[in-house]
LOGURO-913056 format. One record per residue: residue in three letters; z, x, y of N, C-alpha, C, O in turn; residue number from 0. Coordinates in Angstrom, 2 decimals, padded with zeros to 5 digits. Layout:
PT residuo n.w n.u n.v ca.w ca.u ca.v c.w c.u c.v o.w o.u o.v num
PT ALA Z X Y Z X Y Z X Y Z X Y NUM
...
***
This chain:
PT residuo n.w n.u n.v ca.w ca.u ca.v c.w c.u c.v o.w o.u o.v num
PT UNK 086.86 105.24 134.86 087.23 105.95 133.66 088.75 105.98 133.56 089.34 106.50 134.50 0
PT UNK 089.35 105.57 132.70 090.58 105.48 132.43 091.19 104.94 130.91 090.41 104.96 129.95 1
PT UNK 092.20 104.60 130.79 093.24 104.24 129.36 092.53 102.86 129.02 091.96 102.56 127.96 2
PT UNK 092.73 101.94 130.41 092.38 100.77 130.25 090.76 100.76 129.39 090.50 100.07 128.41 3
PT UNK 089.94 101.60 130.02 088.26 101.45 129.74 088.28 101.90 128.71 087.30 101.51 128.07 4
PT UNK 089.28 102.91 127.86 089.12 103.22 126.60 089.51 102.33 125.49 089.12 102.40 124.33 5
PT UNK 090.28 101.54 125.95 091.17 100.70 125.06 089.73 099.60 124.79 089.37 099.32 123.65 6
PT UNK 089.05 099.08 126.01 088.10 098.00 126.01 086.50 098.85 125.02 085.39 098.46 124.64 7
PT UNK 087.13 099.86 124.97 085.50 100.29 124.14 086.02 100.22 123.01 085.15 100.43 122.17 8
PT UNK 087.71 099.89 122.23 087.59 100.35 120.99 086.76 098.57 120.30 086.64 097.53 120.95 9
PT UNK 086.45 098.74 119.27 085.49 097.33 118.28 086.70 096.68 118.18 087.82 097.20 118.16 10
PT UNK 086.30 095.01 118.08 087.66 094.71 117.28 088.07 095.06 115.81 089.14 094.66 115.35 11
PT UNK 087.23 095.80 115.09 087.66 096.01 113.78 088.45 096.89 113.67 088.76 097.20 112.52 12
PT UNK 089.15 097.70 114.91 089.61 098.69 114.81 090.78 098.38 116.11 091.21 099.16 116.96 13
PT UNK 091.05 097.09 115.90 092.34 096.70 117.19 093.78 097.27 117.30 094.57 097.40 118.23 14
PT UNK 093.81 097.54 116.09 095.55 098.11 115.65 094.91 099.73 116.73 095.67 100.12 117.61 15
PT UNK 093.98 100.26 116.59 094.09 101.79 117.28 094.00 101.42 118.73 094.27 102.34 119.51 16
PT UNK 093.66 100.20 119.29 093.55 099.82 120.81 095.12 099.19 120.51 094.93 097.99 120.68 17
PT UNK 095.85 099.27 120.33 097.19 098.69 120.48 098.25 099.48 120.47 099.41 099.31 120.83 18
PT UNK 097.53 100.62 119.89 098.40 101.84 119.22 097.99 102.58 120.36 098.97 103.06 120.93 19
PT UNK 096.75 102.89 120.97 096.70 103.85 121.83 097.39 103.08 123.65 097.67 103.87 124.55 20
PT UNK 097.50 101.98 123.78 098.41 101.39 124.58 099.69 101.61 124.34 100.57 101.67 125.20 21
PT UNK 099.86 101.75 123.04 101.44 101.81 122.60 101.80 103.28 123.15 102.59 103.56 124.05 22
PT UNK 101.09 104.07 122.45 101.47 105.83 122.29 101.72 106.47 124.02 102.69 107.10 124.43 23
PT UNK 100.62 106.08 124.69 100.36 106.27 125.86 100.88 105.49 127.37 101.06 106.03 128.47 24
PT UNK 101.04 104.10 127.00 101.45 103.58 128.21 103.11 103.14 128.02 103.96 102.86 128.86 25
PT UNK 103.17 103.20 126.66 105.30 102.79 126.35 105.49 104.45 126.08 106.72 104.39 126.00 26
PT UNK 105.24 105.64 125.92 106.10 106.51 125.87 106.94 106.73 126.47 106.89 106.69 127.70 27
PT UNK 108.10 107.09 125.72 109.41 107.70 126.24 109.13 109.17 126.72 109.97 109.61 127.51 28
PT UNK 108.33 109.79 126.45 108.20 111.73 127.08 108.00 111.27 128.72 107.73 110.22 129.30 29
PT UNK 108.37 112.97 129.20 108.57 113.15 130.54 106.84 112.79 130.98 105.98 112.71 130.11 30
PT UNK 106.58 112.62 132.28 105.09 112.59 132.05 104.16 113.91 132.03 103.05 113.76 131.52 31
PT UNK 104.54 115.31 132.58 103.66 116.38 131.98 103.69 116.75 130.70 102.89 117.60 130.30 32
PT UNK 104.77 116.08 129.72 104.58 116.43 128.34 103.68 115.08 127.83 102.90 115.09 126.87 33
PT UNK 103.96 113.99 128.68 102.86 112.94 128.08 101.48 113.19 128.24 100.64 112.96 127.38 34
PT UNK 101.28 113.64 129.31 099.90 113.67 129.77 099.18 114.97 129.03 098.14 114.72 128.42 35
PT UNK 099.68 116.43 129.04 099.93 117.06 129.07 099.00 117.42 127.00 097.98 118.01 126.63 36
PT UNK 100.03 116.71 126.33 099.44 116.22 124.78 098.42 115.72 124.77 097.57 116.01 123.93 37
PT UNK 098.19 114.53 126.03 096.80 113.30 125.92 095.68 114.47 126.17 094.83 114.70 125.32 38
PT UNK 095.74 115.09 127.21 094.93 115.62 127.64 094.58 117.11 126.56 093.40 117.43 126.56 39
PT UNK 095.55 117.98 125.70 095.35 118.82 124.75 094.76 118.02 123.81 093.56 118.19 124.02 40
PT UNK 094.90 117.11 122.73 095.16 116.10 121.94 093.04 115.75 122.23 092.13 116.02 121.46 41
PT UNK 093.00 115.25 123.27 091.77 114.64 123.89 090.89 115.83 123.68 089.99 115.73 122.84 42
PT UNK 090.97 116.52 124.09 090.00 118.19 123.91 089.69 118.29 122.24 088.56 118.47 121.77 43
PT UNK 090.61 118.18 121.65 090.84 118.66 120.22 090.42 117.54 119.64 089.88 117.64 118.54 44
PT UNK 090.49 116.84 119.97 089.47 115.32 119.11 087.73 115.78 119.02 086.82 115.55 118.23 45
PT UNK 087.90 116.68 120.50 085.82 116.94 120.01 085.62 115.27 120.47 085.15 114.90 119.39 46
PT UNK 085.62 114.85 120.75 085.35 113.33 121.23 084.86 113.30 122.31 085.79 112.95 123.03 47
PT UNK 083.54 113.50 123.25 083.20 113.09 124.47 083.38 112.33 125.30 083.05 112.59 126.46 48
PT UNK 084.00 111.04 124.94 084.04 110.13 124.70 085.41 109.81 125.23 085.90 109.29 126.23 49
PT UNK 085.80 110.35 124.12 088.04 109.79 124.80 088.39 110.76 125.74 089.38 110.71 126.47 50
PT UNK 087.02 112.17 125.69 088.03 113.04 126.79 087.43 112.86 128.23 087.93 113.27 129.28 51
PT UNK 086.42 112.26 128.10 085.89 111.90 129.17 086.65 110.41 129.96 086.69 110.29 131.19 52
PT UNK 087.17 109.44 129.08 087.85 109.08 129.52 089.51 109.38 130.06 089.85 109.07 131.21 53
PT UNK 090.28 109.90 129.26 091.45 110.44 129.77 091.49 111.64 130.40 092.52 111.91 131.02 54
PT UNK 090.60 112.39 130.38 090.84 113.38 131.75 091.03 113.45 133.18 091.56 114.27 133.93 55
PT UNK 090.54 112.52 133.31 090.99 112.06 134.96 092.22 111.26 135.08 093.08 111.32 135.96 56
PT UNK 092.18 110.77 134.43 094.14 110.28 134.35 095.08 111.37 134.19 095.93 111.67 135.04 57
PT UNK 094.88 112.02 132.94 095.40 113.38 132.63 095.74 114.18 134.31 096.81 114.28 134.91 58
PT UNK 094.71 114.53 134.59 094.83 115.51 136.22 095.19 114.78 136.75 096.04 115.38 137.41 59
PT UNK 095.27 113.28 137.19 095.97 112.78 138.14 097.58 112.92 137.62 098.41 113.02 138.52 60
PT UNK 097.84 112.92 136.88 099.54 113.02 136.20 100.16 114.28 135.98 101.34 114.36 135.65 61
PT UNK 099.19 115.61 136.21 099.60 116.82 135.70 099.59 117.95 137.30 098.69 117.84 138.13 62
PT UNK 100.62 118.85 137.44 099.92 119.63 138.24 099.03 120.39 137.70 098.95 120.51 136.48 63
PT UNK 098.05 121.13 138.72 097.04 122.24 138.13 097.56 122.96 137.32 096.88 123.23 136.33 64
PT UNK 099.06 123.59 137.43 099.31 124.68 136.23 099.63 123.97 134.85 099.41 124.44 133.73 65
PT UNK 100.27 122.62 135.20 099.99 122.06 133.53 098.78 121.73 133.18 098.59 121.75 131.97 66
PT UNK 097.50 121.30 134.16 096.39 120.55 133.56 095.89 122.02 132.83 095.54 122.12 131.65 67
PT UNK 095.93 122.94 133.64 095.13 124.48 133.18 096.14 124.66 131.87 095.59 124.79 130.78 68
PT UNK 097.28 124.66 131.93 098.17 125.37 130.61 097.63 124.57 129.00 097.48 125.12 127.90 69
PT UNK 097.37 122.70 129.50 097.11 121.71 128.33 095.35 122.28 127.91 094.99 122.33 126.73 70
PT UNK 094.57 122.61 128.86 093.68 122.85 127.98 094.07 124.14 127.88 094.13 124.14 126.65 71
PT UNK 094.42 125.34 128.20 094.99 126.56 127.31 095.12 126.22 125.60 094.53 126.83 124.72 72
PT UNK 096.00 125.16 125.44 096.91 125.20 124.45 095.86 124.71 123.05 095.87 124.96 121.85 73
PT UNK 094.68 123.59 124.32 093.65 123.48 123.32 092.90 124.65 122.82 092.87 125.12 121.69 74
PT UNK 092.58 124.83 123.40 091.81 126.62 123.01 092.40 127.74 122.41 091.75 128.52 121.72 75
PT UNK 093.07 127.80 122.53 094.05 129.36 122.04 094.58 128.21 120.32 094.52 128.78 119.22 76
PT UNK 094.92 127.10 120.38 094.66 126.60 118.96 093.77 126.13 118.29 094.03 125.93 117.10 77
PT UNK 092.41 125.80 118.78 091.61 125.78 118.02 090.87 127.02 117.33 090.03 126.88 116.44 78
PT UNK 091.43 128.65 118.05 091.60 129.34 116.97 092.45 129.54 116.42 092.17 130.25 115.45 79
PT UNK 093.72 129.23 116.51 094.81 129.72 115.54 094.70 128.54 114.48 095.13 128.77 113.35 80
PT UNK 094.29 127.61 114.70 094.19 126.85 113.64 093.55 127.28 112.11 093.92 127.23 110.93 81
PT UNK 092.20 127.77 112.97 091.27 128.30 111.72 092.04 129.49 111.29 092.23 129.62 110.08 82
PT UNK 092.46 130.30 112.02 092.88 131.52 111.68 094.51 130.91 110.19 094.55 130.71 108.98 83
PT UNK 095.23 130.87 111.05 096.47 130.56 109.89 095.93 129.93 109.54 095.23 130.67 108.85 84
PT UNK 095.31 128.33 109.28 095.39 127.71 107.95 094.31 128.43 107.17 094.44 128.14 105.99 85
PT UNK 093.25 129.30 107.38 092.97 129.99 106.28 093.41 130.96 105.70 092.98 131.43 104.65 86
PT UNK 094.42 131.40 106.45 095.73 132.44 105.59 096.15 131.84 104.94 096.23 132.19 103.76 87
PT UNK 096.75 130.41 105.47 097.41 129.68 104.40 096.70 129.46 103.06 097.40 129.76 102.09 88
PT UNK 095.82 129.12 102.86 094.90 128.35 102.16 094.74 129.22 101.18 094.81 128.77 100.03 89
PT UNK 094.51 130.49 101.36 093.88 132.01 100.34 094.80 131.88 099.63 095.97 131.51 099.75 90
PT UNK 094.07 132.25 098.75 095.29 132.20 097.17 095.99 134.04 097.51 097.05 134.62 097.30 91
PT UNK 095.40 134.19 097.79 095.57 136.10 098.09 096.66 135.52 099.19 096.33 134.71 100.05 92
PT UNK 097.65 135.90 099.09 098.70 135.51 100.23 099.00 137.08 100.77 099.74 137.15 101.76 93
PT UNK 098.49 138.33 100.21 097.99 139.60 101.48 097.52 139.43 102.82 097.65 140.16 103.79 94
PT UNK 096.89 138.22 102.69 096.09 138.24 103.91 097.34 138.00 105.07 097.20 138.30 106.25 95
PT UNK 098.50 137.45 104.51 099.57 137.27 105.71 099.88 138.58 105.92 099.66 138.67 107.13 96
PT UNK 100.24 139.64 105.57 100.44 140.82 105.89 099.81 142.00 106.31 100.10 143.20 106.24 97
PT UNK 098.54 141.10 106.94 097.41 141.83 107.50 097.70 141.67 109.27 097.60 140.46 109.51 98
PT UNK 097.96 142.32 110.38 097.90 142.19 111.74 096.77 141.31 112.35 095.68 141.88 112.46 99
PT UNK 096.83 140.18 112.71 096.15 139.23 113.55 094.75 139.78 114.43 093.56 139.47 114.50 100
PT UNK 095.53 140.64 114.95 094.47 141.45 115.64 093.43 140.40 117.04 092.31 140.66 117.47 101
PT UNK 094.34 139.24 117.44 093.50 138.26 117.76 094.70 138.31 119.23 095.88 138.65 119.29 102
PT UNK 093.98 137.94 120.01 094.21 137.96 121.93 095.35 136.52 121.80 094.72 135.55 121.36 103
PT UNK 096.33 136.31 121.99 097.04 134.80 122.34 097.78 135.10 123.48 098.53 134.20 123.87 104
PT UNK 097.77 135.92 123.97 098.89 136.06 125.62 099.04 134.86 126.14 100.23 134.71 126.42 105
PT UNK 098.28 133.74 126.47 098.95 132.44 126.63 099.85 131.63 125.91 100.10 130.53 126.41 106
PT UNK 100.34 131.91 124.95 101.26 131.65 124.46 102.99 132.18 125.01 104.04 131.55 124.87 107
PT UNK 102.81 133.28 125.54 103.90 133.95 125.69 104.18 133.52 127.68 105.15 133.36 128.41 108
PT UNK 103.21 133.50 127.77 102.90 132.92 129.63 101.99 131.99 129.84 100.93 132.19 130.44 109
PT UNK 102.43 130.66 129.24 101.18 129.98 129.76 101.55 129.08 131.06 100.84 128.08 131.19 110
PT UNK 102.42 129.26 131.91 102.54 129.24 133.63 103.23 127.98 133.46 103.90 127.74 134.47 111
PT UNK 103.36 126.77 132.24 104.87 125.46 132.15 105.57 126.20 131.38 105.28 127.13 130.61 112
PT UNK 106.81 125.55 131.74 107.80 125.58 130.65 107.46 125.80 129.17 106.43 125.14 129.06 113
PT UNK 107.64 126.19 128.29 107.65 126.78 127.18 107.42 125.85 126.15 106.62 125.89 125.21 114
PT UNK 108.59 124.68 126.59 108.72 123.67 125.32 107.48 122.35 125.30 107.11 121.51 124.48 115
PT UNK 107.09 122.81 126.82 105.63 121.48 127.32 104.68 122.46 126.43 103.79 121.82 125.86 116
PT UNK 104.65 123.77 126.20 103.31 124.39 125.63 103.33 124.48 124.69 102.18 124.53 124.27 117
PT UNK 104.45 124.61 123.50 105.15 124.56 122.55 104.25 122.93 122.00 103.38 122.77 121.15 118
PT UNK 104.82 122.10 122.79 104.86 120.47 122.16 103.08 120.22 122.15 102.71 119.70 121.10 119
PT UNK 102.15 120.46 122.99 101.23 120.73 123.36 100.45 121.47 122.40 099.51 120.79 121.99 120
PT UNK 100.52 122.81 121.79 099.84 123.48 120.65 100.28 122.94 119.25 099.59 123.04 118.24 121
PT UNK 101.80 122.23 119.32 102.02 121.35 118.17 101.10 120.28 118.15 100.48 120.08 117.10 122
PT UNK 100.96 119.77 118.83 099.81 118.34 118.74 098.34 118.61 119.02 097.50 117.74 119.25 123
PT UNK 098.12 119.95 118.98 096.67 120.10 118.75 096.40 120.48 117.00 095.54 120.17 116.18 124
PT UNK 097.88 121.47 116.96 097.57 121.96 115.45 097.43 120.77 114.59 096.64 120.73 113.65 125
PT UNK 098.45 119.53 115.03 098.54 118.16 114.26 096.78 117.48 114.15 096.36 116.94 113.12 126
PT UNK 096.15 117.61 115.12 094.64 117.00 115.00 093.82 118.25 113.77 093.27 118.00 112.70 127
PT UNK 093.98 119.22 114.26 092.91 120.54 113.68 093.69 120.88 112.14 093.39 121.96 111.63 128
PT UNK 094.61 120.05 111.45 095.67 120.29 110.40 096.36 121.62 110.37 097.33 120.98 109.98 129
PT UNK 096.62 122.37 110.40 096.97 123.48 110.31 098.62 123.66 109.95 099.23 124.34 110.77 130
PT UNK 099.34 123.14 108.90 100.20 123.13 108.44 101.07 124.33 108.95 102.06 124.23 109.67 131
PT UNK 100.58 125.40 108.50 101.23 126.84 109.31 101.81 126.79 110.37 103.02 126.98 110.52 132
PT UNK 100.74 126.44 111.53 100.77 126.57 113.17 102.05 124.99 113.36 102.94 124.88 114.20 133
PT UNK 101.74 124.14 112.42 102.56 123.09 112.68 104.07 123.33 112.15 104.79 123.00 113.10 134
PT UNK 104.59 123.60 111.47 105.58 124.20 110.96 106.35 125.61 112.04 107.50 125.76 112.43 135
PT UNK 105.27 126.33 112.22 106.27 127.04 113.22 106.19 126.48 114.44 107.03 127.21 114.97 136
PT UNK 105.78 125.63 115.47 105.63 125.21 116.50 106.77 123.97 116.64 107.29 123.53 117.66 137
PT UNK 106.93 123.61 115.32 107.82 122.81 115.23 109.24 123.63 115.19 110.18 123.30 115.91 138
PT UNK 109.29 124.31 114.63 110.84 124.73 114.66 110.80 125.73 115.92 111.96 125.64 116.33 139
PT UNK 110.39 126.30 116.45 110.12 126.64 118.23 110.81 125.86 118.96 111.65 126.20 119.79 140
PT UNK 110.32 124.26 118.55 110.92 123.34 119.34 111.96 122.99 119.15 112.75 122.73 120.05 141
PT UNK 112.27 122.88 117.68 113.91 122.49 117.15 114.94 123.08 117.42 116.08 122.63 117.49 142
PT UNK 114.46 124.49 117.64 115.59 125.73 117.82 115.81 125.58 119.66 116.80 126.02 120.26 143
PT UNK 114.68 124.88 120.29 114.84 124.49 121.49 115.53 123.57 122.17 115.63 123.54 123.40 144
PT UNK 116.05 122.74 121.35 116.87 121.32 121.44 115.88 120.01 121.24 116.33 118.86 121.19 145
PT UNK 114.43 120.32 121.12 114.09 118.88 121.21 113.89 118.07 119.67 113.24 118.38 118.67 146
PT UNK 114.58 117.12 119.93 114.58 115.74 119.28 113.53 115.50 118.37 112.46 115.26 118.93 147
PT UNK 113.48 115.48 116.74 112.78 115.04 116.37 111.70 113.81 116.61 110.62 113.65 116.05 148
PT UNK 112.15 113.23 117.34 111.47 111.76 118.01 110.69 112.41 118.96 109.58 111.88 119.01 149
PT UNK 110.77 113.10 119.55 109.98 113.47 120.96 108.83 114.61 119.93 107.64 114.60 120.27 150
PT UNK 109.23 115.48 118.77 108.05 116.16 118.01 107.18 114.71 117.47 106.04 114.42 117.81 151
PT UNK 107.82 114.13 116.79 107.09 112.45 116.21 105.86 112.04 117.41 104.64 112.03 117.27 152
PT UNK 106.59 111.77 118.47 105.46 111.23 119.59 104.35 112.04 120.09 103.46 111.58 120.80 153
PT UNK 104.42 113.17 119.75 103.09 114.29 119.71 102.20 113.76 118.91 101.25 113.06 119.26 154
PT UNK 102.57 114.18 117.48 101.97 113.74 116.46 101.52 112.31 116.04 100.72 112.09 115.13 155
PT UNK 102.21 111.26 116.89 101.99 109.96 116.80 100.55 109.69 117.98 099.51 109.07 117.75 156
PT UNK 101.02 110.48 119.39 099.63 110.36 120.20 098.62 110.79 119.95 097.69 110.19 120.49 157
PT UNK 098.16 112.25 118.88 097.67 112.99 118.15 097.24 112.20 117.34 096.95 111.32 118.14 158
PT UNK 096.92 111.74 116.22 097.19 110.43 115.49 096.19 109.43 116.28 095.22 109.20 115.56 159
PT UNK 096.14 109.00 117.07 095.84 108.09 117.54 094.79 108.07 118.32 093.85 107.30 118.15 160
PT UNK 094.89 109.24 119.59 093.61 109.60 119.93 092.81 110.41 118.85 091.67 109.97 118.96 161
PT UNK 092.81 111.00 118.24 091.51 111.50 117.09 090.96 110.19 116.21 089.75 110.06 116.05 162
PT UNK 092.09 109.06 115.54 091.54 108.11 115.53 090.27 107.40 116.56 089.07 107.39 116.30 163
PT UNK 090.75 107.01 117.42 089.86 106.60 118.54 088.71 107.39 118.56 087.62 106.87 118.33 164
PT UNK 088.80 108.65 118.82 087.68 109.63 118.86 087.10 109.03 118.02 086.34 108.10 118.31 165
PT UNK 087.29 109.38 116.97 086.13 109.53 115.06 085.49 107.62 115.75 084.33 107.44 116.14 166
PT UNK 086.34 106.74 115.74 085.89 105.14 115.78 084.59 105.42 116.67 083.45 105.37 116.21 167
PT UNK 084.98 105.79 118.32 084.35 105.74 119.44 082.94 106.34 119.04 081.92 105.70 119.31 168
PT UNK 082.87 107.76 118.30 081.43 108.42 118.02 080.89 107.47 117.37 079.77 107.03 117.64 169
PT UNK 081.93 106.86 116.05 080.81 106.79 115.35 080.05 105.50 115.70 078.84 105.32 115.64 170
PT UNK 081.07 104.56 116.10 080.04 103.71 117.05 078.80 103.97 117.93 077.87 103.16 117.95 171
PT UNK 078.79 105.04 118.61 078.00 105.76 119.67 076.61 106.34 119.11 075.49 106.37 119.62 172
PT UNK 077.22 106.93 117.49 075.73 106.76 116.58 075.11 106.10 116.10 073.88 106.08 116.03 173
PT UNK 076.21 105.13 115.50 075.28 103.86 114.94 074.60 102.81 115.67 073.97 101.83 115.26 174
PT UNK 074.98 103.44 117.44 074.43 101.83 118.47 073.07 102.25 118.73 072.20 101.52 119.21 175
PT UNK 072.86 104.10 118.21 071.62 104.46 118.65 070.27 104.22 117.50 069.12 104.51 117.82 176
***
């Protein structure tokens, strides 16, 4: 199970995302717990059995335990904030922003990496789950942090790419049945 075995399951009708997910993943410029770190948040948030079953064991081999535990944190604690803000966003009633959350996120404030790995991490989950809101402030979190528009891009570009793969990989997986 690995990058390589995922790349060989994508169809050829869909080669640019096996070229792209070689690209995103094996030429990145990020440190490697922010690379892995995304693959492995990114991979959760696809809902894909499939791609996360393949990159998870690469993922933990590249991450310590407190990043592998913090990357799926970042999946979870945004796959509700996702629903949550973008349906604030979404309400035409824009009250609903001035209503208290009332919702548990303490991993956000301590999630045991560095700030800007959990930061970059809930940005590229919000990027799969859309959430314009959560993406917008997660992004300037990071900007006000020093990092490089290019290094927010490569979230969203690996993001991008594995959910691609995901959606290809299922739907192959249904139609072979």
């Amino acid at each position: 199970m690995s990058l390589d075995s995922l790349k060989a399951s994508v169809p050829d009708y869909a080669k640019d995302l096996r070229l792209n997910l070689g690209s995103v993943i094996g030429n990145s410029d990020l440190p490697p717990q922010q690379l892995w770190g995304t693959v492995l948040a990114t991979a959760i948030a696809s809902r894909s059995p499939i791609v996360l079953r393949e990159l998870e064991p690469e993922a933990k081999a590249n991450l310590t335990p407190e990043a592998y535990t913090a990357a799926k944190s970042a999946a979870a604690v945004m796959a509700m904030n996702n629903v949550f803000y973008r349906t604030r966003h979404l309400l035409s009633d824009h009250e609903y922003g001035n209503l208290r959350a009332g919702l548990r996120m303490n991993v956000i404030g301590n999630p045991g990496v560095d700030k800007v790995d959990f930061e970059l991490w809930s940005f590229a989950v919000s990027a799969v789950n859309g959430c314009g809101s959560c993406l917008d402030s997660h992004e300037q979190v990071l900007r006000k942090a020093g990092v490089e528009r290019e290094v927010v891009q490569e979230a969203f570009k690996i993001a991008a790419v594995i959910q691609a793969v995901g959606v290809t990989l299922d739907a192959e997986a249904v139609l072979a049945e």
